[in-house]
VOBA-50281 format. One record per residue (C-alpha): residue in one letter; x, y, z. Coordinates in Angstrom, 3 decimals. Example, Ala and Ser with C-alpha at 12.3 -4.5 7.8 and 13.67 -1.06 7.14 Angstrom:
// residues 2
{A,{12.300,-4.500,7.800}},
{S,{13.670,-1.060,7.140}},
//
This chain:
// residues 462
{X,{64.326,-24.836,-7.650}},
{X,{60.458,-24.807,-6.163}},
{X,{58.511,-24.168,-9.080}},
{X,{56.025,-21.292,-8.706}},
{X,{51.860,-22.029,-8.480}},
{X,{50.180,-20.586,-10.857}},
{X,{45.988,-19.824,-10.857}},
{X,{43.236,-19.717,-12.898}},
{X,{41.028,-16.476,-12.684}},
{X,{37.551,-16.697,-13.844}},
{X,{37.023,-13.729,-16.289}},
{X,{35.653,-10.605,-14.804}},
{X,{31.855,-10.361,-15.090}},
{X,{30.517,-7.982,-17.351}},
{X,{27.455,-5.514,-17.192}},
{X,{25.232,-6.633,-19.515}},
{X,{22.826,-3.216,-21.349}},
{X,{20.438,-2.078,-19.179}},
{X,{16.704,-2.739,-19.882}},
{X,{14.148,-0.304,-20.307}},
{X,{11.824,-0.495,-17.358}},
{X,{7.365,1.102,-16.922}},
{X,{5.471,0.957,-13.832}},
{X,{3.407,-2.172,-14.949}},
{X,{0.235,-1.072,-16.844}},
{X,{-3.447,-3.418,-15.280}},
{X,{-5.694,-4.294,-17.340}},
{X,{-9.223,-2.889,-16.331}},
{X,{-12.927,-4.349,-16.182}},
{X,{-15.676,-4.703,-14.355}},
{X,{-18.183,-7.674,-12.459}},
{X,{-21.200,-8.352,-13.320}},
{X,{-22.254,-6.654,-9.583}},
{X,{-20.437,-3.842,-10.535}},
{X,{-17.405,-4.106,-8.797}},
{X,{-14.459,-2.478,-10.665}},
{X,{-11.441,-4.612,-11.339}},
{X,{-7.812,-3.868,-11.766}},
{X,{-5.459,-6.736,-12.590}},
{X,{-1.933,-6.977,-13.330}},
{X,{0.245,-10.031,-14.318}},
{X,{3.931,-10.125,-12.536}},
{X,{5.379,-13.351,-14.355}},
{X,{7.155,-14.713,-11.115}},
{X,{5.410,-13.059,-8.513}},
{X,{3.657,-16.356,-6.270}},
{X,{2.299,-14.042,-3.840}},
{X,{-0.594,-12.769,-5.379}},
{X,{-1.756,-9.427,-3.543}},
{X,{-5.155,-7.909,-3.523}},
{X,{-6.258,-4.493,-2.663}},
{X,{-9.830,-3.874,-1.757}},
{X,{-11.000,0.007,-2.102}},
{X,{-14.179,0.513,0.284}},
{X,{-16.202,4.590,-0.901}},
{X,{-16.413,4.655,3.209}},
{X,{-14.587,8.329,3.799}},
{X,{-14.235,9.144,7.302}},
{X,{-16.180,12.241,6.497}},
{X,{-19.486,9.667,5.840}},
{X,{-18.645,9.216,9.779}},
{X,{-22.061,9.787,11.995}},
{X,{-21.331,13.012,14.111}},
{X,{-19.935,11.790,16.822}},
{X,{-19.034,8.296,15.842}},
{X,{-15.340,9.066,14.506}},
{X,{-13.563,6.501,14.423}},
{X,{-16.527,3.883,13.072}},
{X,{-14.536,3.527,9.781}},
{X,{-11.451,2.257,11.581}},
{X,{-13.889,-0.586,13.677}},
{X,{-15.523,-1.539,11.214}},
{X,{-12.542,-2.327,8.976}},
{X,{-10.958,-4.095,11.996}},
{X,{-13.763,-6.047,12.010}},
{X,{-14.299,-7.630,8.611}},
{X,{-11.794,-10.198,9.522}},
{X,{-13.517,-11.294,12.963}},
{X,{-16.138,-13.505,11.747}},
{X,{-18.595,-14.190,9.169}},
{X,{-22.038,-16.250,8.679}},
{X,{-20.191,-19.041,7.848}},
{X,{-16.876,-18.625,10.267}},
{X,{-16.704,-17.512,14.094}},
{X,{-13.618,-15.003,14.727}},
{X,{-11.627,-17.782,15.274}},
{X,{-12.497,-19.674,12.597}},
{X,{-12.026,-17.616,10.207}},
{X,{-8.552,-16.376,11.184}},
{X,{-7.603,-20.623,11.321}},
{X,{-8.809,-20.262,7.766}},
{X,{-6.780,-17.474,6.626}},
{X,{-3.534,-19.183,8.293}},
{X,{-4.131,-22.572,6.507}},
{X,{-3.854,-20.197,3.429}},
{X,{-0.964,-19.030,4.718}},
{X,{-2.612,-15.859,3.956}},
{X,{-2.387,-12.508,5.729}},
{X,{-5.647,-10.391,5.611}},
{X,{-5.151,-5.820,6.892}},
{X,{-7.612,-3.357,6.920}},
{X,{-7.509,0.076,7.428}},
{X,{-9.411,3.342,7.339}},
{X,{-8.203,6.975,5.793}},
{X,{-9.995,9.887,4.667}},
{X,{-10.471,8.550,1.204}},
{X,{-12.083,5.300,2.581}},
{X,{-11.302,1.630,3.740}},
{X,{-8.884,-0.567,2.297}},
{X,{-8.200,-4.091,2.699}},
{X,{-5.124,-5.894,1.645}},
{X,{-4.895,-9.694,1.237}},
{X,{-1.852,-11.389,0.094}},
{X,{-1.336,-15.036,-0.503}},
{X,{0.324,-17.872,-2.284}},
{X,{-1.277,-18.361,-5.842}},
{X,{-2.021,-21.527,-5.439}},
{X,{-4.324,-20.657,-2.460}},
{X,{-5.291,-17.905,-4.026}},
{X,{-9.434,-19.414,-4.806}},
{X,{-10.099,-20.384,-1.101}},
{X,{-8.643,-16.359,0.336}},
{X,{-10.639,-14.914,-2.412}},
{X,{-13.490,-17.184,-0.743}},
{X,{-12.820,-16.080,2.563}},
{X,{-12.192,-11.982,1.388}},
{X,{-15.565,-12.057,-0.743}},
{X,{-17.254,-13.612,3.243}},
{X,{-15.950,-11.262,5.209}},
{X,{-17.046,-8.357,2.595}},
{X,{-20.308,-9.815,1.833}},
{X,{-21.526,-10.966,5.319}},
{X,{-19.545,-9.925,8.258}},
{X,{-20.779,-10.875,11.186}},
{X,{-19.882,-8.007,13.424}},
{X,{-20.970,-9.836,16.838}},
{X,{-21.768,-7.506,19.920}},
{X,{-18.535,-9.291,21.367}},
{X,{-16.252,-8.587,18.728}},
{X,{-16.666,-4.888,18.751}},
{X,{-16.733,-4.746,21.860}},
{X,{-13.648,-6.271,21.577}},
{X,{-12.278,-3.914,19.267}},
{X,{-13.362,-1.137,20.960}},
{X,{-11.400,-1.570,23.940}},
{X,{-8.724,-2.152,22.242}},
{X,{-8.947,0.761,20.499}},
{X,{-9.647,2.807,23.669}},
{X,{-6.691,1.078,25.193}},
{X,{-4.517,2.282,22.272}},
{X,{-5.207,6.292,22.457}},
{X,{-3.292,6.950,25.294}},
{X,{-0.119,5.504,24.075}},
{X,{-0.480,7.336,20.683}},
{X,{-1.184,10.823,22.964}},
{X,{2.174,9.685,25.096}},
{X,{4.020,9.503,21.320}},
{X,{5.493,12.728,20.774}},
{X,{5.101,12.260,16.549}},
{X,{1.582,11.537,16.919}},
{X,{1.176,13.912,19.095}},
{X,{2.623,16.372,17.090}},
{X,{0.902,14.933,13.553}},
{X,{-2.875,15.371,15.868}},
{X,{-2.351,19.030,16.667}},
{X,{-0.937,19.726,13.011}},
{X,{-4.485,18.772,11.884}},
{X,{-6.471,20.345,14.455}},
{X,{-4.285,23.932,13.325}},
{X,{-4.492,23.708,9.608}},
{X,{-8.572,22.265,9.605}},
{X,{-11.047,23.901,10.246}},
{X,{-12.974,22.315,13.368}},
{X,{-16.311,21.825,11.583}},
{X,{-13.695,19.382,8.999}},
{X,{-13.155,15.805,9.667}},
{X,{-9.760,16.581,8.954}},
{X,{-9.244,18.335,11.998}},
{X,{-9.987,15.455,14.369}},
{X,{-7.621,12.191,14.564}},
{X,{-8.140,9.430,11.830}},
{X,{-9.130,6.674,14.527}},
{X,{-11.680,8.747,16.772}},
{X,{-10.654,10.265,20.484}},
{X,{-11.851,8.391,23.414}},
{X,{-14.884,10.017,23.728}},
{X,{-15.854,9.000,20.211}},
{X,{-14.585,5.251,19.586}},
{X,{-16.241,4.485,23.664}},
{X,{-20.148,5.722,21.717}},
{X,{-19.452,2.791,19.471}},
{X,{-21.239,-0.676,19.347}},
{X,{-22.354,-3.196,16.839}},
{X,{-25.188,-2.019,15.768}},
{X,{-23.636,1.270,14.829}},
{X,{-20.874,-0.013,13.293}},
{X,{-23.418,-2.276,10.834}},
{X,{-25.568,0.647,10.005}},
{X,{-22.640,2.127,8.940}},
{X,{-21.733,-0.872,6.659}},
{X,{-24.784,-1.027,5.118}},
{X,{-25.119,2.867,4.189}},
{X,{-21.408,3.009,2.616}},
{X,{-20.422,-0.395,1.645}},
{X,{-21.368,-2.124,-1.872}},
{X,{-19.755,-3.620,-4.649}},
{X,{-21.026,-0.814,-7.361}},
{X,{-18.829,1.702,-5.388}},
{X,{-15.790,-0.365,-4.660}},
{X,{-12.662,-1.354,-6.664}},
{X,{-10.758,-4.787,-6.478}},
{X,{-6.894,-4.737,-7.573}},
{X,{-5.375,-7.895,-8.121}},
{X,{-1.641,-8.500,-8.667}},
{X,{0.747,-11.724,-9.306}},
{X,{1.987,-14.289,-11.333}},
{X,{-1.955,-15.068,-12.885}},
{X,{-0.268,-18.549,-15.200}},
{X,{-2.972,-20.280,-15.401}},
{X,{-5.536,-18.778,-13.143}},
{X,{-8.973,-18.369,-15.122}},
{X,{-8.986,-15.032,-12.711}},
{X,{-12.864,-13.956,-14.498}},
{X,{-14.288,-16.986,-13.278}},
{X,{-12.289,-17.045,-10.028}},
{X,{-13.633,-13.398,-9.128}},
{X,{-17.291,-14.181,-10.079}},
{X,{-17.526,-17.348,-7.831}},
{X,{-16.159,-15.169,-4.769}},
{X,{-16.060,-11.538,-5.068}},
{X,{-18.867,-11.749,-7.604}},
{X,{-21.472,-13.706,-5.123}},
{X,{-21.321,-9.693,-2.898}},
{X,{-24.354,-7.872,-3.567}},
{X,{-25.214,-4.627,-2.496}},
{X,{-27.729,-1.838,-3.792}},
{X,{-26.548,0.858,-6.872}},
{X,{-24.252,2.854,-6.589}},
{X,{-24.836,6.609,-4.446}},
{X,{-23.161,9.357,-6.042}},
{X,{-21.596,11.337,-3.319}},
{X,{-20.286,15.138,-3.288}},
{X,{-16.621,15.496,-2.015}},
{X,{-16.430,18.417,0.178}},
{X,{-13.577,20.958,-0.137}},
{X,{-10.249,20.685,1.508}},
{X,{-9.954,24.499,3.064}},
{X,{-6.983,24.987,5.183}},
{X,{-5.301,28.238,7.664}},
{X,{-1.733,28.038,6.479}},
{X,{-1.342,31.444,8.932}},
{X,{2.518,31.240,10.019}},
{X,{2.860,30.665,13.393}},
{X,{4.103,28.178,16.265}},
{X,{2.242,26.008,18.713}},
{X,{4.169,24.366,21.577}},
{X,{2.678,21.431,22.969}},
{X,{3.979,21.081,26.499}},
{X,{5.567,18.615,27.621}},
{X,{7.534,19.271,30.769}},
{X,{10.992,17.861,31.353}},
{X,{11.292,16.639,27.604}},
{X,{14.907,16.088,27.210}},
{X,{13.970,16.276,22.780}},
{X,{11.277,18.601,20.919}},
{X,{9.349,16.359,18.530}},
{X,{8.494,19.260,15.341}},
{X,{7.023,19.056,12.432}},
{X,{6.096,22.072,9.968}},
{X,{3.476,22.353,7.860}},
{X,{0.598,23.553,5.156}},
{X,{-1.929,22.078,3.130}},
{X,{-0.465,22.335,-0.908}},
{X,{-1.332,20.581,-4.463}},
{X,{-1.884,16.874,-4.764}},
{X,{-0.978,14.736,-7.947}},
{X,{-3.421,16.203,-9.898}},
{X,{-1.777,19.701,-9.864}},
{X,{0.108,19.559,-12.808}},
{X,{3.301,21.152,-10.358}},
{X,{3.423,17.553,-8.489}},
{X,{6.466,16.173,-9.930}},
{X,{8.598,19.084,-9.715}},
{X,{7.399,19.523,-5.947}},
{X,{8.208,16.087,-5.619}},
{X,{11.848,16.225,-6.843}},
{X,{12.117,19.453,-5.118}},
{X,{10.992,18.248,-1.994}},
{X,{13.302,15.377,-2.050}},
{X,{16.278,17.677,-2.388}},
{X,{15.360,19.609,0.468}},
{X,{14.722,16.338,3.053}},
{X,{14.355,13.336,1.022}},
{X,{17.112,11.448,2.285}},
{X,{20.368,11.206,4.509}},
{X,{22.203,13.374,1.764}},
{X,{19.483,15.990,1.115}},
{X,{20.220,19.844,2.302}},
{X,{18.763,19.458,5.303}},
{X,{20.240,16.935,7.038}},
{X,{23.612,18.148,5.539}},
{X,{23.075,21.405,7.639}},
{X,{21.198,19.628,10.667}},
{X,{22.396,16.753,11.241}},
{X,{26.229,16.558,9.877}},
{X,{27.244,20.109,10.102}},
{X,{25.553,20.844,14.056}},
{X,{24.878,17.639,15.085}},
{X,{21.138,18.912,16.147}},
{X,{19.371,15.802,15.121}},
{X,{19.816,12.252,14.164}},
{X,{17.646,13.412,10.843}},
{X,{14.607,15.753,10.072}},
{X,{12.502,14.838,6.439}},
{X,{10.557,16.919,4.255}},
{X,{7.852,15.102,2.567}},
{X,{4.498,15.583,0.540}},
{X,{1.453,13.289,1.982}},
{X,{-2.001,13.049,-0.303}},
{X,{-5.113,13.935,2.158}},
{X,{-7.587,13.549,-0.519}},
{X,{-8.560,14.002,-4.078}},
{X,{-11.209,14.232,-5.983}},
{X,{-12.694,14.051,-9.856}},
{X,{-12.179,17.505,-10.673}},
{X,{-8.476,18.238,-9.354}},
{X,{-9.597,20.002,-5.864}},
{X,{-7.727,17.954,-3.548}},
{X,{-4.982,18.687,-0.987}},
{X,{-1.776,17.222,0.472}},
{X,{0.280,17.622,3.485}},
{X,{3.317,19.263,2.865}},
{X,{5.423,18.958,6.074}},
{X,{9.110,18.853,7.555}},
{X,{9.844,16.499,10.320}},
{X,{12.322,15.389,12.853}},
{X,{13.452,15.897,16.449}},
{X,{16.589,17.781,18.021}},
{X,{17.590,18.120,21.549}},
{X,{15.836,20.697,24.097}},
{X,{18.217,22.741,24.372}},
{X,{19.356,23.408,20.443}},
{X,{15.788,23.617,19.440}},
{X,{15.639,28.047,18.862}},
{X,{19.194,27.504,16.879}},
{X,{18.070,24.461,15.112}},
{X,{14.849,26.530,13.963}},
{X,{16.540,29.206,12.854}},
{X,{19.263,27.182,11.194}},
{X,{16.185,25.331,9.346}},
{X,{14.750,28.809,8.436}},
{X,{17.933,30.041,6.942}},
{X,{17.984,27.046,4.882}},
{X,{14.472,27.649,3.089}},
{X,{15.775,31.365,2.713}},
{X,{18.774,30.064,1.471}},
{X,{16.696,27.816,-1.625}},
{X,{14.677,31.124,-2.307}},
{X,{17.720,33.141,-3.077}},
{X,{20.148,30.836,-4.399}},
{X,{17.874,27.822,-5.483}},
{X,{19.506,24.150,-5.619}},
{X,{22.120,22.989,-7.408}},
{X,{22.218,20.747,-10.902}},
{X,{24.182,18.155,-8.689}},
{X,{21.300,17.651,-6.077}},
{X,{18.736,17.428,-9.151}},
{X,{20.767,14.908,-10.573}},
{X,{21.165,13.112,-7.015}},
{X,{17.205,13.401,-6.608}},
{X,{16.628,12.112,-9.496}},
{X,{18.845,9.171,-9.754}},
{X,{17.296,7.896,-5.871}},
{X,{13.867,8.841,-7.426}},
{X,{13.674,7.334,-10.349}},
{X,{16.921,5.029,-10.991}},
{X,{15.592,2.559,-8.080}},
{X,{11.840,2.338,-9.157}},
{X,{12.694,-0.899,-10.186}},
{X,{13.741,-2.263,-7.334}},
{X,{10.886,-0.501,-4.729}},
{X,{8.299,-2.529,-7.405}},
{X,{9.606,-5.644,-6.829}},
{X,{6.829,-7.401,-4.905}},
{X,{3.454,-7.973,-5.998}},
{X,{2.209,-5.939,-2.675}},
{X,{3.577,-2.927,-3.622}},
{X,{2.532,-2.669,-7.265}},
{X,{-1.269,-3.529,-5.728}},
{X,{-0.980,-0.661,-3.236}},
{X,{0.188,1.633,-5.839}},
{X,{-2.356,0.746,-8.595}},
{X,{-5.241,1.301,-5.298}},
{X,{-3.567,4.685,-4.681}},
{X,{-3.772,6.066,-8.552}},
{X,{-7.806,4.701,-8.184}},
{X,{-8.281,6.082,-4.697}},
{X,{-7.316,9.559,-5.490}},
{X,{-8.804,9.366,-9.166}},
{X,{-5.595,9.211,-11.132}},
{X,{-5.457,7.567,-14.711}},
{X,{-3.896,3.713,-14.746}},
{X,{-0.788,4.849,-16.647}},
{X,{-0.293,7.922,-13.694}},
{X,{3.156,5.961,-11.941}},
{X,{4.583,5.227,-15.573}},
{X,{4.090,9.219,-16.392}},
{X,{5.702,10.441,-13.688}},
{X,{8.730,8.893,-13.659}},
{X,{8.867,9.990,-16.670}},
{X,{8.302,14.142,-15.965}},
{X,{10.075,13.454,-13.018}},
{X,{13.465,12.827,-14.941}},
{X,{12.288,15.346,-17.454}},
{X,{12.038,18.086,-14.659}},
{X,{14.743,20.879,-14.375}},
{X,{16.650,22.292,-11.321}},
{X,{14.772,25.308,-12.160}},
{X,{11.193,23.926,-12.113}},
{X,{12.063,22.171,-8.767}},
{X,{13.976,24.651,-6.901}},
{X,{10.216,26.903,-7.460}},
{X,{8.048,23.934,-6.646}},
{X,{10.240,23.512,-3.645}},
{X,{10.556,27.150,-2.696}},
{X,{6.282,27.253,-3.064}},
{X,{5.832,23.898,-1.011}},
{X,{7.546,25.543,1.768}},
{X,{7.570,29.849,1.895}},
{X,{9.108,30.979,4.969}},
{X,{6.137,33.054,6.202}},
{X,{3.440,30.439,5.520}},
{X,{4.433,27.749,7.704}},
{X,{2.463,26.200,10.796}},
{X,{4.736,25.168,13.253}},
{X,{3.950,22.269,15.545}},
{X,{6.812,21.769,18.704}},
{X,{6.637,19.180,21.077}},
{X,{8.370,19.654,23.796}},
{X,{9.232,21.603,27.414}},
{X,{7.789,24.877,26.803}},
{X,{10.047,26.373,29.878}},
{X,{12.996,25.990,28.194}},
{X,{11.914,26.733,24.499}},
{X,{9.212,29.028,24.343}},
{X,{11.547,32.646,24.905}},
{X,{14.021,31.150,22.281}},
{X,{11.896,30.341,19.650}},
{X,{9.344,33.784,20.150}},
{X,{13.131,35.284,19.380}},
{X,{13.207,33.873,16.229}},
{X,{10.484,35.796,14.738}},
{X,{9.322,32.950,12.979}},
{X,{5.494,33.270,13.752}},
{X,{3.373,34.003,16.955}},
{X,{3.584,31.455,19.460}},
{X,{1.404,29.897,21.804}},
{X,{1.575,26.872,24.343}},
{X,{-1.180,24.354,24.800}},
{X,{-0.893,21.429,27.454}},
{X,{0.313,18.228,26.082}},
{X,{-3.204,16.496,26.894}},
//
């Protein structure tokens, strides 16, 4: 008789308790030029990132220069006094560092991450290109073109499209806000070197800016690291300056952007509504998320899985600016496409949906669900030292205490289905919405006018 074969299971694994978990709290300070300094320690992290915070708003933009700010952050990393263009790029690759820079209404930003154990000669090469940039005729010339070069794709983009005439709706025209981030053609082509070093020189000093460093510090004497590179930048005092008001026209109505033959209308909804400092921010977040955060939110459960209108439209809150004293704005805004010819029910199927969270408001299960994604996975969306850098520049860009992430996890798990369906229901009123459709106006104009949703006009995709 054949003997049966027995095996050996290892034991199931067990869960071990969970661990309590903060958004990790920096440690603040200053240089002796007077450039403010965040730094955090990430025990593990060997990719130390740093965020550089530049007071260069694109509202400081010469009249009829927009789009200097983006240039001119483009063009710290092509050259210095002591590197060429190319140089200095060979440099930042034998780091086997990466150097960005970009430029939003609150300012410019540059991000540098690299190995720790590099970490002295990129701080070397980031304290150069911030100290003396070289910004040669050639190179923004250079960078010009290529910006001019990239405008008509971005036009031909039905989001960006849609996200330009969005902003010239809600802003007022005489507002920077109203005109695209990275200049128009006519305004990046005005452009040259000497422009774009004027500008440099008005706006750009240590005593204004804020360096955020993040990483596994073990051993790094990071004080005297900082003061032999980012400490050798001088610049004059700082220049206190006033923060205009965000003012917005939140009238509800359509605009079609024209685009004959579109077989898809590109749409995205809008209003200008509190930013982080409003003390309704979390619930509107958690609200928000319930509407469109994700594939499950109400939204795409009507849109997308019961009519099959869209492959997925997103509701989502977006901080313009702040300032000091609380008077900033953000972007509150639904997004997504759907096919020409379902776009008038597919707008009124989204409408009924927002009158639908008026009257009956959400559910304790889609709280729970929002709050769970929101808050359950912060762990995991801090894992890498880049992302706890560009969070930590946020809270200082839009003058938000150090501790601001940590806090509003915590409200956000404290916050009702009450509180949320209201912050949700205010984010988004029915009759207050600009609506921005990209798309063939023959075919989609007389449908949505029946809607009632707004007056509508067309404008010619340019």
């Amino acid at each position: 008789m054949t003997e049966l074969a027995t095996m050996d299971f290892h034991p199931q694994p067990q869960a071990g308790e969970a661990r309590p978990w903060a958004f990790p709290a920096p440690g603040r300070g200053a240089l002796d030029n007077g450039l403010t300094l965040l730094r955090c320690h990430r025990p593990g992290q060997q990719v130390v990132a740093v965020e550089i915070l530049l007071a260069a708003p694109l509202e400081a933009e010469p009249q009829g220069l927009d789009g200097i700010a983006t240039i001119m952050a483009r063009a710290f990393s092509e050259g210095t006094d002591k590197h060429s263009a190319e140089e200095f790029a060979a440099e930042l690759e034998r780091c086997g560092a990466t150097l960005d820079a970009h430029a939003d209404h609150p300012g410019v930003r540059l991000s540098l991450e690299v190995p720790v154990s590099r970490l002295p000669k990129a701080l070397g090469l980031l304290a150069d290109a911030l100290r003396a940039p070289a910004f040669e005729d050639s190179e923004v010339e250079r960078l010009v073109r290529n910006r001019l070069d990239e405008i008509p794709h971005e036009t031909a983009n039905p989001g960006r499209r849609a996200a330009k005439e969005l902003s010239r709706q809600l802003f007022p025209a005489t507002s920077r806000m109203s005109r695209p981030r990275q200049g128009t053609e006519e305004t990046v082509a005005k452009i040259d070197s000497g422009a774009v070093r004027a500008f440099y020189e008005r706006h750009v000093r240590p005593a204004t800016a804020t360096a955020v460093v993040v990483g596994d510090l073990t051993g790094v004497d990071l004080d005297a690291l900082l003061g032999d590179t980012l400490g050798t930048w001088t610049g004059s005092p700082a220049v206190a300056r006033p923060i205009p008001p965000v003012t917005a026209d939140d009238t509800g109505r359509v605009v079609i952007v024209d685009r004959p033959g579109a077989v898809q209308t590109q749409l995205l909804i809008g209003r200008v509504g509190a930013d982080r400092h409003d003390r309704v921010w979390p619930a509107q977040v958690l609200g928000t998320y319930c509407l469109g955060g994700t594939l499950t939110s109400r939204l795409d459960r009507v849109l997308r899985e019961e009519k099959g209108y869209t492959y997925g439209v997103r509701a989502f809150g977006q901080v313009l600016r702040s300032a000091p004293d609380g008077t900033g704005a953000a972007m509150l805004a639904i997004s997504g496409s759907v096919d020409t010819p379902n776009t008038g029910p597919a707008l009124d199927d989204l409408w009924k949906v927002l009158r639908t969270l008026a009257a009956e408001g959400l559910t304790d299960a889609e709280r729970d669900v929002a709050v769970q994604n929101l808050v359950g996975v912060a762990p995991l969306k801090y894992e890498t030292a880049g992302v706890v850098a560009g969070t930590l520049a946020d809270q200082v860009e839009q003058h938000l205490p150090d501790d601001y992430q940590a806090t509003l996890y915590q409200q956000l798990a404290a916050t009702g289905t009450v509180e949320a369906t209201a912050a949700a229901v205010s984010a988004f009123p029915v009759d207050r919405l600009v609506t921005v459709l990209v798309g063939d106006a023959a075919q989609i104009e007389e449908p949505v006018r029946a809607l009632g949703i707004g007056e509508v006009s067309v404008v010619t995709a340019e």
